[in-house]
ZADO-1210 file (C-alpha; in nm, 4 decimals, padded with zeros to 6 digits):
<atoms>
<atom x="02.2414" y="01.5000" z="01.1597" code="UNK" pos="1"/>
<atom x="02.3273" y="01.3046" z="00.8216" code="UNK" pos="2"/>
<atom x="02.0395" y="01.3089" z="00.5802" code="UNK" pos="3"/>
<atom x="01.8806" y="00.9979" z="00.5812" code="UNK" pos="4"/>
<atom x="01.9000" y="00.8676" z="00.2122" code="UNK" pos="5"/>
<atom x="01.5438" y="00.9175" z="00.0188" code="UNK" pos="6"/>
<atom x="01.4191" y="00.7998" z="-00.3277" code="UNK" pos="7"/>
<atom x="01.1203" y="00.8167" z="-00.4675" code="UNK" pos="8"/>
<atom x="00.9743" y="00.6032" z="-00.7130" code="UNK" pos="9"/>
<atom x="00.7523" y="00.8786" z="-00.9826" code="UNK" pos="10"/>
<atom x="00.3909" y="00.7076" z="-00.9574" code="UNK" pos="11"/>
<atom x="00.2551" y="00.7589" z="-01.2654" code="UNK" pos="12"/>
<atom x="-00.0507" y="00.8442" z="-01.2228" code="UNK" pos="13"/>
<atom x="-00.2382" y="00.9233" z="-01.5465" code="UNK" pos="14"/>
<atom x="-00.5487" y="01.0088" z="-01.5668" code="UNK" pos="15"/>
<atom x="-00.7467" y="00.8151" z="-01.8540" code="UNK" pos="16"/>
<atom x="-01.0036" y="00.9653" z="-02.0770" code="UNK" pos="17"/>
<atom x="-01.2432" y="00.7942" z="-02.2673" code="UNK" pos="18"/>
<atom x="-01.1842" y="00.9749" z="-02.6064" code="UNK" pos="19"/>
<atom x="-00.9607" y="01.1923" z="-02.7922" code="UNK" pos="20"/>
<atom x="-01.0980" y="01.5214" z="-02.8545" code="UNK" pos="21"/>
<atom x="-01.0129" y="01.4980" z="-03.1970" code="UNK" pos="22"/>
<atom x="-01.2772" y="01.1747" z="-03.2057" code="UNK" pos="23"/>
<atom x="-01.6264" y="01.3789" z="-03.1489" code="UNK" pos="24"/>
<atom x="-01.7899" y="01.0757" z="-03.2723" code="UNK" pos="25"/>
<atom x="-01.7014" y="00.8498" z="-02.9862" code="UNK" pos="26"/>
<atom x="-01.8615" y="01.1334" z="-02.7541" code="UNK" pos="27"/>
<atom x="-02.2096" y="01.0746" z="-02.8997" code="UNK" pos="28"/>
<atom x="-02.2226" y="00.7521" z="-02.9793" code="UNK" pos="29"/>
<atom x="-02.4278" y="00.6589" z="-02.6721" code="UNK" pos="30"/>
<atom x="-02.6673" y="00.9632" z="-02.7664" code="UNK" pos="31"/>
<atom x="-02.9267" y="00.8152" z="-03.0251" code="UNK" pos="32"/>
<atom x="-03.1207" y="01.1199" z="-03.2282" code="UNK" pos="33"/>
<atom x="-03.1157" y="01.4892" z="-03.1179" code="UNK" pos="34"/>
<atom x="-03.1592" y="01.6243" z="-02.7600" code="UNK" pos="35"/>
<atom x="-03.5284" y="01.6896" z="-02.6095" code="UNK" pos="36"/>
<atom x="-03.5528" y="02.0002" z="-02.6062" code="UNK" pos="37"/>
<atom x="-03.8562" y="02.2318" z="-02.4569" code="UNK" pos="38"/>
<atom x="-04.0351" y="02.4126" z="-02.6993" code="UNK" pos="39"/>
<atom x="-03.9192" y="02.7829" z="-02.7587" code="UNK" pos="40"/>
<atom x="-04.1807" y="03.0228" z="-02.6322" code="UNK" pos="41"/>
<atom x="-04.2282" y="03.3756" z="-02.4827" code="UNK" pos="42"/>
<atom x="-04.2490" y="03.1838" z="-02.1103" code="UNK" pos="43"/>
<atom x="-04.0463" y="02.9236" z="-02.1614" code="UNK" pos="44"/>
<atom x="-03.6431" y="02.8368" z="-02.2386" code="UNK" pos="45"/>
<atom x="-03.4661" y="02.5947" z="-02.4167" code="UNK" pos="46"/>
<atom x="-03.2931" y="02.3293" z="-02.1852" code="UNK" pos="47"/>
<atom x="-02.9383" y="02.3158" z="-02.2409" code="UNK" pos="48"/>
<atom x="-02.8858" y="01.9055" z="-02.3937" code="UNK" pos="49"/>
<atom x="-02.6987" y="01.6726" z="-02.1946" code="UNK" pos="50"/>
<atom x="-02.4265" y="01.6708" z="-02.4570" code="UNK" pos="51"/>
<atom x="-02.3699" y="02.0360" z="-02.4189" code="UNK" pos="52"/>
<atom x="-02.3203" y="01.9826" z="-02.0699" code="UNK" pos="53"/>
<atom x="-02.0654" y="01.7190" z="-02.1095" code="UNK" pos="54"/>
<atom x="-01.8831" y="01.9333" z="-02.3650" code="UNK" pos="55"/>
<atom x="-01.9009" y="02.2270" z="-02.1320" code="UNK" pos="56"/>
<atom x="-01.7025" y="02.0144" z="-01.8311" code="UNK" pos="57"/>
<atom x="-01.5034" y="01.8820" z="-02.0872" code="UNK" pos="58"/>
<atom x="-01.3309" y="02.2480" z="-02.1618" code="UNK" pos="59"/>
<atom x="-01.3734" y="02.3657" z="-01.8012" code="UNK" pos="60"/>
<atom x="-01.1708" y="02.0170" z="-01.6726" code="UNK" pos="61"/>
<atom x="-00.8611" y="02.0612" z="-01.9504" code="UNK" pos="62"/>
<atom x="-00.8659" y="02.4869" z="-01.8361" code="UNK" pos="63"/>
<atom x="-00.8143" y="02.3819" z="-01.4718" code="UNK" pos="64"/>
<atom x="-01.1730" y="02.4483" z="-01.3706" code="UNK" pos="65"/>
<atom x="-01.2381" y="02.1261" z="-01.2004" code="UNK" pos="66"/>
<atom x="-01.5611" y="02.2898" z="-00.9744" code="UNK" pos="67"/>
<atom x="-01.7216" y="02.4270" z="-01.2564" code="UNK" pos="68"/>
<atom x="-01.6742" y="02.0621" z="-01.4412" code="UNK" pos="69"/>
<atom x="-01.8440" y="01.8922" z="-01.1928" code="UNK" pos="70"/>
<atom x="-02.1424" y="02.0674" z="-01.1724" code="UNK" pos="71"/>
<atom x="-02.1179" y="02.0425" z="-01.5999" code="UNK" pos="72"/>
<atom x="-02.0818" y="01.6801" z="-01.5705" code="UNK" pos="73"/>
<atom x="-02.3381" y="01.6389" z="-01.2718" code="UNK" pos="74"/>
<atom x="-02.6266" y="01.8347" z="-01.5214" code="UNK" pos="75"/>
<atom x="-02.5582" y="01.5912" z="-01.7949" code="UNK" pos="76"/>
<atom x="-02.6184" y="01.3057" z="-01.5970" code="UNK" pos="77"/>
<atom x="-02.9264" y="01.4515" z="-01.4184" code="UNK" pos="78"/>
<atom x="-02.9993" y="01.5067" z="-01.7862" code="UNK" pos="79"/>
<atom x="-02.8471" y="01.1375" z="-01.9323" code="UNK" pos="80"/>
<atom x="-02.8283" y="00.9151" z="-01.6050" code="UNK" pos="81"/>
<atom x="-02.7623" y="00.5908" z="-01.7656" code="UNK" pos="82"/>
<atom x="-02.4163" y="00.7572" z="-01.9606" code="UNK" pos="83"/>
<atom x="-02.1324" y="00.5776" z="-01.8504" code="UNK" pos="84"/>
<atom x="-01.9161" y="00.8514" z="-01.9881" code="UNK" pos="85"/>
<atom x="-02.0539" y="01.1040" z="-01.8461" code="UNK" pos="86"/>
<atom x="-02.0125" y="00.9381" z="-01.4636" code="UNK" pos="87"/>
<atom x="-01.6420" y="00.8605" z="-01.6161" code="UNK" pos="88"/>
<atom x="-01.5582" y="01.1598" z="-01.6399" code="UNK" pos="89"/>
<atom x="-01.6839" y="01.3031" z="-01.3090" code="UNK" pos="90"/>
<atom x="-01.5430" y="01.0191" z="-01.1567" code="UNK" pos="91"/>
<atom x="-01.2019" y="01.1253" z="-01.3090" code="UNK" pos="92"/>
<atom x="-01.2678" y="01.4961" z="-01.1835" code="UNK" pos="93"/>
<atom x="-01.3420" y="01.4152" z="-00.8220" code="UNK" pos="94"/>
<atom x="-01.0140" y="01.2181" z="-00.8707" code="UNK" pos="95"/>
<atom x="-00.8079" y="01.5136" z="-00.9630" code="UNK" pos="96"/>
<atom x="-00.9566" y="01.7056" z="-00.6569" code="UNK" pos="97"/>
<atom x="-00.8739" y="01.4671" z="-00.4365" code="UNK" pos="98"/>
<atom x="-01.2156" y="01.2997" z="-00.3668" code="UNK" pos="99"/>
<atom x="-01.1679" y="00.9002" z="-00.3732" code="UNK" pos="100"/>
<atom x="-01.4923" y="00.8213" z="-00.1910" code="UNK" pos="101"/>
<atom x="-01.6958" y="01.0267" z="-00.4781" code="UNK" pos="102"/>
<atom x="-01.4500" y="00.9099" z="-00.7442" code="UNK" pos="103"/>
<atom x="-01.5461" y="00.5588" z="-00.6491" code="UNK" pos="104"/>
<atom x="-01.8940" y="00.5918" z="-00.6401" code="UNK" pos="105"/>
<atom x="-01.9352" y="00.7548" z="-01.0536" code="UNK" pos="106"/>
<atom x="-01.6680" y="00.4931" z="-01.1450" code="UNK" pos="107"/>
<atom x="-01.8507" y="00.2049" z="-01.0040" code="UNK" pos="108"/>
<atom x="-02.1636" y="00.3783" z="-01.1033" code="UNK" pos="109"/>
<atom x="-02.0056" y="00.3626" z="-01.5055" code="UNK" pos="110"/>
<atom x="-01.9126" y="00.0113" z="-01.4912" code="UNK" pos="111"/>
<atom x="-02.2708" y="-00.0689" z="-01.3716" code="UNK" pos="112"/>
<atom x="-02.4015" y="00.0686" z="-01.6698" code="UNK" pos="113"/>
<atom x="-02.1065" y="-00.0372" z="-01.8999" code="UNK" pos="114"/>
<atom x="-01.9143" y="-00.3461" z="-01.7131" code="UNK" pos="115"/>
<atom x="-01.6625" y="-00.3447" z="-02.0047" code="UNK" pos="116"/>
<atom x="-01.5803" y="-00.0424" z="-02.0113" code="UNK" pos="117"/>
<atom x="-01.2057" y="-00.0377" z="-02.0290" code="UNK" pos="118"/>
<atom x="-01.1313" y="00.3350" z="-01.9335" code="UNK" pos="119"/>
<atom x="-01.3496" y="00.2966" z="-01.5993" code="UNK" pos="120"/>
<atom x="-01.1471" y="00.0158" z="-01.4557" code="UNK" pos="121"/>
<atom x="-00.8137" y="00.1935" z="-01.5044" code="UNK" pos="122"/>
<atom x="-00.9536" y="00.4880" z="-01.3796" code="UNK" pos="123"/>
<atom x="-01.0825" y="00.2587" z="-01.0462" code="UNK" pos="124"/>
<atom x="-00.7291" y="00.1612" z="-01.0332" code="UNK" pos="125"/>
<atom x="-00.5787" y="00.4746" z="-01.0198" code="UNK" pos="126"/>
<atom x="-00.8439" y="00.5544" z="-00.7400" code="UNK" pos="127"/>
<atom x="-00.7990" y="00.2383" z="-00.5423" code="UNK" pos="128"/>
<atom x="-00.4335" y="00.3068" z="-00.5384" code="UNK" pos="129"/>
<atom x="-00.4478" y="00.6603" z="-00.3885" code="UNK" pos="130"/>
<atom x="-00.6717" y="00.5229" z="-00.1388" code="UNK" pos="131"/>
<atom x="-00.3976" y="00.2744" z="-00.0930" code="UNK" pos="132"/>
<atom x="-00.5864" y="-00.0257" z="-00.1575" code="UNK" pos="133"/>
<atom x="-00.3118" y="-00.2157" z="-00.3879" code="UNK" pos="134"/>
<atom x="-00.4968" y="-00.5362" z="-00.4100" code="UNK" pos="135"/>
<atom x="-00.8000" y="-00.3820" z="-00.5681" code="UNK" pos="136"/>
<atom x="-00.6118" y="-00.2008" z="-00.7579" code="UNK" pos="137"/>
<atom x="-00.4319" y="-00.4646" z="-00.9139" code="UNK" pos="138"/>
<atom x="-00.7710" y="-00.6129" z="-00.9935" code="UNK" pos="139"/>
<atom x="-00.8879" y="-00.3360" z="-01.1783" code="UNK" pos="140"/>
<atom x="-00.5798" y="-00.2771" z="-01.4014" code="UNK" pos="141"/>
<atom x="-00.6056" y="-00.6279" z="-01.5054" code="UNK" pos="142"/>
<atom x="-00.9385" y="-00.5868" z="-01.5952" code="UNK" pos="143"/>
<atom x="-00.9045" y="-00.2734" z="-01.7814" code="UNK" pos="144"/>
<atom x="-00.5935" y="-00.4785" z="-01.9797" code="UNK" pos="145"/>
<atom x="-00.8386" y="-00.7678" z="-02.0533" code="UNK" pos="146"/>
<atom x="-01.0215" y="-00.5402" z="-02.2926" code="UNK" pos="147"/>
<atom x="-00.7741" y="-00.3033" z="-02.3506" code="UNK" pos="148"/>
<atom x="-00.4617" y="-00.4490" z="-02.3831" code="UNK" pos="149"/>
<atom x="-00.2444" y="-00.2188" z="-02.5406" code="UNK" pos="150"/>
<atom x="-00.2680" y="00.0805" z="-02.2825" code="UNK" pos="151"/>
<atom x="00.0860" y="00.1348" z="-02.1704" code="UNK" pos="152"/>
<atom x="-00.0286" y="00.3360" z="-01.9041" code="UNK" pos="153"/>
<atom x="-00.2000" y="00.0829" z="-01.7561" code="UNK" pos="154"/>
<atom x="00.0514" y="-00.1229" z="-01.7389" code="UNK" pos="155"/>
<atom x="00.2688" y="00.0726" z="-01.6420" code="UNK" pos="156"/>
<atom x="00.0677" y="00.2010" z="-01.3145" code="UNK" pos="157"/>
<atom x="00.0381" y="-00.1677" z="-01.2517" code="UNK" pos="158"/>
<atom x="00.3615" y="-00.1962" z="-01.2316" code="UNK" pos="159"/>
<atom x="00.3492" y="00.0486" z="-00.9830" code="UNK" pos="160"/>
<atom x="00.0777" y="-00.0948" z="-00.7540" code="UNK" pos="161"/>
<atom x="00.2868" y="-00.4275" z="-00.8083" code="UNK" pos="162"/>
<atom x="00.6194" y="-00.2146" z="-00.6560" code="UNK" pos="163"/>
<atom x="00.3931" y="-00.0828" z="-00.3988" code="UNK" pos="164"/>
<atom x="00.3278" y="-00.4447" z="-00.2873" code="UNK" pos="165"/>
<atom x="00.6974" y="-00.5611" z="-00.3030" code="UNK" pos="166"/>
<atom x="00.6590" y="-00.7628" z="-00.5710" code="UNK" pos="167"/>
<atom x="00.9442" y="-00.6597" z="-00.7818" code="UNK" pos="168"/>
<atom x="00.9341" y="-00.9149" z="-01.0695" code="UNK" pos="169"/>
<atom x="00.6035" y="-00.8229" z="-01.1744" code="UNK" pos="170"/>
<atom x="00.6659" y="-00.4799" z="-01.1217" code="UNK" pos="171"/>
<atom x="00.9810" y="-00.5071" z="-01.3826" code="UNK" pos="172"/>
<atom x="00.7673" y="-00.7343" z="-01.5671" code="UNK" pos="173"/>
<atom x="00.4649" y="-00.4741" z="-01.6350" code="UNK" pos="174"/>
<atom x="00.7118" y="-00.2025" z="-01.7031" code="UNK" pos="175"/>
<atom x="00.8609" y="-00.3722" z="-01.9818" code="UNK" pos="176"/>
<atom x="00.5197" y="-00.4629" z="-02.0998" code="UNK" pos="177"/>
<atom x="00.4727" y="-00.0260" z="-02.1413" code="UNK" pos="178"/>
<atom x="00.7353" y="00.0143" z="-02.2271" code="UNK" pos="179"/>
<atom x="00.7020" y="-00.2302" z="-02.5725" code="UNK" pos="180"/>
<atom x="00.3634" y="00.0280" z="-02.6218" code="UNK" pos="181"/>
<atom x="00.5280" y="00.3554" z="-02.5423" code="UNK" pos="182"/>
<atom x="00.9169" y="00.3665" z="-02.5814" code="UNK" pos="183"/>
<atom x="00.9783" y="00.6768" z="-02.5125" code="UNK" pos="184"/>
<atom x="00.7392" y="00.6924" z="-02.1581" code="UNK" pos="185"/>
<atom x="01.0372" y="00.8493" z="-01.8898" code="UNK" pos="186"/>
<atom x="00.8415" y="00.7620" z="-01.5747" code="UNK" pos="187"/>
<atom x="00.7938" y="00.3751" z="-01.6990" code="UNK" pos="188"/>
<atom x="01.1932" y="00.3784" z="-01.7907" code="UNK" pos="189"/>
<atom x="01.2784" y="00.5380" z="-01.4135" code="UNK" pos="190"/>
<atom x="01.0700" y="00.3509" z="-01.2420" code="UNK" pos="191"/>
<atom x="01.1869" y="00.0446" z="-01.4498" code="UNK" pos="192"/>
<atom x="01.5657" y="00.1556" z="-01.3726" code="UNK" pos="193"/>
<atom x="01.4664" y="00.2267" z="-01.0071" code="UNK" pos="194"/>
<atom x="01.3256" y="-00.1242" z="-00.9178" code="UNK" pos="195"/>
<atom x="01.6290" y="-00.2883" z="-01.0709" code="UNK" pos="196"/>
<atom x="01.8168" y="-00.0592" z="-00.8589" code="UNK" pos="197"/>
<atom x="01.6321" y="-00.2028" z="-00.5145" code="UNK" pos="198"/>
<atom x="01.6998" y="-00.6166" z="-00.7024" code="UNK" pos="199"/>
<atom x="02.0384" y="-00.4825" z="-00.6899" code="UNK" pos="200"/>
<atom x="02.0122" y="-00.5999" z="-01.0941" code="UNK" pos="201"/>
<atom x="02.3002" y="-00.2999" z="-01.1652" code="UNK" pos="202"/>
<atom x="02.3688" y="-00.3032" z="-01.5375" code="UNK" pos="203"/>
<atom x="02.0248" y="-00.3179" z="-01.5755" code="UNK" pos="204"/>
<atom x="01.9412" y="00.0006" z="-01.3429" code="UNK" pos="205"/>
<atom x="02.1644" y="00.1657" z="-01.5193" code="UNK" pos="206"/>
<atom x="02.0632" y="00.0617" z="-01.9112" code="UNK" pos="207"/>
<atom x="01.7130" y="00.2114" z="-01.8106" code="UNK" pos="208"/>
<atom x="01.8226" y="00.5193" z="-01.6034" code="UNK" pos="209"/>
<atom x="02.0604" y="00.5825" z="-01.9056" code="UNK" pos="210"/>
<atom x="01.8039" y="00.5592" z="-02.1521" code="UNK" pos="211"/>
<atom x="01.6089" y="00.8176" z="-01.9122" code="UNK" pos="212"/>
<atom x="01.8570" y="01.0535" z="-01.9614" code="UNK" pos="213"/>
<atom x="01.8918" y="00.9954" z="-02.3759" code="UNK" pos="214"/>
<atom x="01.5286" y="01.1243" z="-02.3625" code="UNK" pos="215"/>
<atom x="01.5814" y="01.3881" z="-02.1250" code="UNK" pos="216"/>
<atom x="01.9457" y="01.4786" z="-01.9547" code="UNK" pos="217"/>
<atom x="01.7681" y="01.7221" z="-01.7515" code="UNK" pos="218"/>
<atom x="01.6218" y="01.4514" z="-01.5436" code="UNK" pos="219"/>
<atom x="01.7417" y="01.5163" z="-01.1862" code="UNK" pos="220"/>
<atom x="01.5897" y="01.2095" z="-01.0163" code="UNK" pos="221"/>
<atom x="01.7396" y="00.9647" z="-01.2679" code="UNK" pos="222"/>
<atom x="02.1031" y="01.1449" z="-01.2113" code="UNK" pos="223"/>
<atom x="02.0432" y="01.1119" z="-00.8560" code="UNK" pos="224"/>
<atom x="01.9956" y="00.7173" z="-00.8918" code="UNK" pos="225"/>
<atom x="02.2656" y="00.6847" z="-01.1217" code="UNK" pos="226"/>
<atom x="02.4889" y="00.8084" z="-00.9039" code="UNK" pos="227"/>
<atom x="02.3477" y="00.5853" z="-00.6168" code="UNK" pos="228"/>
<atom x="02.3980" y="00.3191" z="-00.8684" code="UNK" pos="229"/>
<atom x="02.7815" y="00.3749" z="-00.9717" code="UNK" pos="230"/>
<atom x="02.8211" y="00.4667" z="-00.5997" code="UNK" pos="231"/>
<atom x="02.7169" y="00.0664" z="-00.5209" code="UNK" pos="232"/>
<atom x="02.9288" y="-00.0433" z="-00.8114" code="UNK" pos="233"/>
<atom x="03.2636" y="00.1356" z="-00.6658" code="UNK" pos="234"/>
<atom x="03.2704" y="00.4029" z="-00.9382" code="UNK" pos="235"/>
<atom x="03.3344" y="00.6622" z="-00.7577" code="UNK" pos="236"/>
<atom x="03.3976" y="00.9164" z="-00.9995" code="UNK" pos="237"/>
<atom x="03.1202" y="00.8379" z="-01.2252" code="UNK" pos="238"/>
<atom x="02.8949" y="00.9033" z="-00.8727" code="UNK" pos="239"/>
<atom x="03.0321" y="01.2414" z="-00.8431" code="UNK" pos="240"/>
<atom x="02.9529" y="01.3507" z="-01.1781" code="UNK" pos="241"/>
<atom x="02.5784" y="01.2197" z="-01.1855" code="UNK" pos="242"/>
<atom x="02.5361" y="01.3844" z="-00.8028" code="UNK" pos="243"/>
<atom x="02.6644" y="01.7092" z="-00.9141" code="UNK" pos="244"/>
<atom x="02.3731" y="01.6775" z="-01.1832" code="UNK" pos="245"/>
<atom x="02.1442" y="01.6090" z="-00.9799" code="UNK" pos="246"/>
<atom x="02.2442" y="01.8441" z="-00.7267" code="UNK" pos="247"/>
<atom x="02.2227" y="02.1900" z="-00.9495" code="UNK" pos="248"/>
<atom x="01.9305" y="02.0354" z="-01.1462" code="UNK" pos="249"/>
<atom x="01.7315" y="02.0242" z="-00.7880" code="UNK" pos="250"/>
<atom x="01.8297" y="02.3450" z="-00.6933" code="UNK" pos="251"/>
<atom x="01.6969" y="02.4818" z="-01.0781" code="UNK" pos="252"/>
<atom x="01.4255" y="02.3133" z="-00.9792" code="UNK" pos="253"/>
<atom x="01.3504" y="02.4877" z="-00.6599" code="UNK" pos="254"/>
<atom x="01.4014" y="02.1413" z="-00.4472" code="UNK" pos="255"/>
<atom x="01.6526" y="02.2556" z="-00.2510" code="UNK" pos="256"/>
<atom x="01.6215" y="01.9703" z="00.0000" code="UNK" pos="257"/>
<atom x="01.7088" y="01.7218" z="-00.2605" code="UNK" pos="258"/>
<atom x="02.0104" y="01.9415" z="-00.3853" code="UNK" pos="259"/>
<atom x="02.1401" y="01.8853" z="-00.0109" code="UNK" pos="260"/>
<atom x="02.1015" y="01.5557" z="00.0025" code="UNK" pos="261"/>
<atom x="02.2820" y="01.5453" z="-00.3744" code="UNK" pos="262"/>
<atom x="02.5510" y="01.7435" z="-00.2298" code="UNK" pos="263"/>
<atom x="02.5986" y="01.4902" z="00.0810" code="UNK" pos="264"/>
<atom x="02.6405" y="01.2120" z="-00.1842" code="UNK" pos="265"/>
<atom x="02.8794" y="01.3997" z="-00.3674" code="UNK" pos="266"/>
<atom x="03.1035" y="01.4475" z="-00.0425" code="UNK" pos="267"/>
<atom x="03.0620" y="01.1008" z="00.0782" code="UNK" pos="268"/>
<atom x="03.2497" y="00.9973" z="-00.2723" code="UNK" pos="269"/>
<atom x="03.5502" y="01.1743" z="-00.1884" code="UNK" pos="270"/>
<atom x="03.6579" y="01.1912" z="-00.5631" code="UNK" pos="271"/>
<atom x="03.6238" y="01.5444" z="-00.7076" code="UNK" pos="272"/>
<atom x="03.6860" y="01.8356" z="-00.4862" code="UNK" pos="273"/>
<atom x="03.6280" y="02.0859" z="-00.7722" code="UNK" pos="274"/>
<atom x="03.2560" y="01.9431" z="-00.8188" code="UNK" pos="275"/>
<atom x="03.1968" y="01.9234" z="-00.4418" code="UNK" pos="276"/>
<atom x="03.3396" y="02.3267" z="-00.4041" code="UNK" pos="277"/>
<atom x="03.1162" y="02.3836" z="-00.7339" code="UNK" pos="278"/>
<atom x="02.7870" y="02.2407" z="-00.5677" code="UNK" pos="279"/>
<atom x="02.8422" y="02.3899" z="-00.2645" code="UNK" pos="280"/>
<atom x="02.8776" y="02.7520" z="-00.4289" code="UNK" pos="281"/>
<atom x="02.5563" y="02.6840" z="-00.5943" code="UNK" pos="282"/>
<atom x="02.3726" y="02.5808" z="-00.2661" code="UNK" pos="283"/>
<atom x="02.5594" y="02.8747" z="-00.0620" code="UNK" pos="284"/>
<atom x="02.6454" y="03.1630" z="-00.3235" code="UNK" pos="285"/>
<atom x="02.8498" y="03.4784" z="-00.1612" code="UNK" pos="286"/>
<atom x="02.6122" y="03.8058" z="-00.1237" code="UNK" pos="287"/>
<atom x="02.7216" y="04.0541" z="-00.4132" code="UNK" pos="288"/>
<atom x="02.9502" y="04.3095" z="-00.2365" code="UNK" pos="289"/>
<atom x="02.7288" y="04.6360" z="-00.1810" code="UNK" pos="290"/>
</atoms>
């Protein structure tokens, strides 16, 4: 059966934190004078402060831990309930591990106790849109870019939730808006060259997908559009070149269902034999002679 043609669009998720690490300051800002502590005694130990809590889900959420940094982050707020940060960054974890429902609640629960806080609405986004609710996710990018308006990656994963909803213009529109904040951002420039692609806005697909590969030639998605691209435009042979790219760049990569497909492009150009032969010893290489 001929492969059905497949894209993908890379959804940039990113998940936004609060601070830098770097800016220790910002972390305690919301924590006026020293932690309670009990007093030390033969019967009696010291509680561990709130703070120390956050800063031990902190480490165990960048090491991969993300169980162990939600209990962290759940003691600090049993500790420091009314922390937005602290129900930030849980949110954020139960994110990660795939819990929207619970990510909802601690992000909603954050912008209860801090409405403007800029990080918790992009986060919301990011939630809203895995739960596939576009609308509300819109809504809470554009209110995390009314305070915080120079956060490509917002606007960059509203461009995404604006692709999602098939509004390409906006999409485009938000993209270019990143990409003015973050130049060098490869998922905002393929995603940017891929919805010109589907507007059928060629020169312009390939300006972006080219500028994809000045970053990084290695990128086997933006080879595989390319060649979709020159296909469209009658170029054959440029085609065959980008979906021989593509094709051993999959297969490096371990995705050797998109190499296939790659290769099926290649063939259906009909302009280099030696790069179709050359793929197709890469996808089927001869057993070593025993």
């Amino acid at each position: 059966m001929k492969r059905q043609k497949l894209f993908i669009i890379v959804i940039l998720i990113v998940v936004v934190v609060c601070a830098q690490r770097a800016h220790t300051a910002q972390r305690t800002s919301s924590i006026p004078g020293a932690p309670e502590q009990i007093p030390a005694s033969p019967d009696k130990l010291i509680v561990i402060p709130a703070e120390e809590w956050y800063n031990k889900g902190d480490a165990a959420f960048t090491a991969g831990d993300y169980t162990n940094a939600i209990e962290c982050f759940k003691k600090a707020i049993t500790l420091q309930p009314n922390n937005a940060d602290y129900h930030l960054y849980l949110g954020i974890v139960y994110g990660v591990k795939d819990m929207p429902d619970e990510s909802l609640r601690e992000l909603k629960t954050a912008l209860e106790i801090n409405p403007d806080h800029a990080d918790a609405h992009a986060n919301l986004g990011i939630t809203y849109y895995k739960k596939g609710m576009f609308d509300e996710a819109i809504a809470a990018y554009k209110k995390a870019l009314a305070i915080t308006p120079t956060n490509g990656s917002t606007h960059s994963n509203l461009g995404i939730a604006y692709y999602k909803k098939g509004m390409l213009d906006e999409a485009i529109a938000a993209y270019k808006k990143a990409l003015t904040i973050d130049p060098s951002s490869l998922d905002t420039h393929y995603n940017l060259g891929f919805t010109y692609y589907k507007k059928k806005m060629y020169d312009e697909s390939m300006a972006a997908l080219k500028k994809v590969l000045e970053l990084n030639s290695k990128h086997a998605m933006a080879h595989n559009v390319l060649g979709t691209v020159y296909r469209d435009k009658g170029q054959t042979s440029l085609a065959a070149d980008h979906f021989y790219q593509a094709g051993v760049l999959f297969l490096t990569q371990g995705n050797r269902e998109r190499a296939l497909e790659a290769y099926d492009h290649l063939k259906q150009t009909k302009s280099k034999a030696e790069l179709e032969r050359a793929l197709y010893k890469e996808l089927y290489p001869t057993p070593n002679a025993q």
